[in-house]
C-alpha angles and dihedrals in degrees: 000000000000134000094279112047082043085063099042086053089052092053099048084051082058093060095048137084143223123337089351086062092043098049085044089048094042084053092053099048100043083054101050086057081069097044084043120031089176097061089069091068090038094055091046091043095056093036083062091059095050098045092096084057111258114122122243120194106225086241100058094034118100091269093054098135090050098049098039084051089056100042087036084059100036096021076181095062100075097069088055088055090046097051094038101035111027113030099050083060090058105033108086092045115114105170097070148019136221116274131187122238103233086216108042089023083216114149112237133187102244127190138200094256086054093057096039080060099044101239108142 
């Protein structure tokens, strides 16, 4: 599978719902580990930074380049990691919500502890 069929599979991922766009998106993601070796370190990687809860875009997390050279191949892709990597790890979590940096504007998972502390 090339670039290109990998993103038309993505985007017909996009259009689906439920278990249908889960399985499509799942698909997608375990093949482009094989179009991309280097995008299995870089997810578990990033799914290491986000473990304490805070939320990491792929692009601003320790493995960037690796992960803007494969969106930047397959722009489609990242809602697939999204949906397969990210959002299992926050949706079960009932004590936060997701908030934006002003700076960085990067999404990040906050809790009630965070904001009793005043990190933000």
């Amino acid at each position: 599978m090339n670039t290109t069929e990998l993103s038309d599979k993505c985007a017909t991922a996009g259009g689906l719902q439920g278990k249908e766009r889960t399985r499509m998106y799942s698909e997608a993601f375990n093949q482009a580990l094989e179009l991309f070796p280097e995008l299995a370190a870089a997810t578990q990687t990033n799914v290491a930074e986000m473990v304490d809860g805070r939320y990491v875009h792929p692009t601003y997390s320790r493995n960037a380049e690796t992960f803007r050279s494969v969106f930047t191949a397959v722009p489609l892709l990242e809602g697939a990691y999204h949906h397969i990597v990210v959002e299992p790890l926050f949706a079960y979590r009932t004590d936060g919500w997701f908030d934006c940096d002003p700076v960085l504007q990067k999404r990040y998972w906050q809790n009630r502890s965070d904001t009793a502390k005043g990190v933000m």
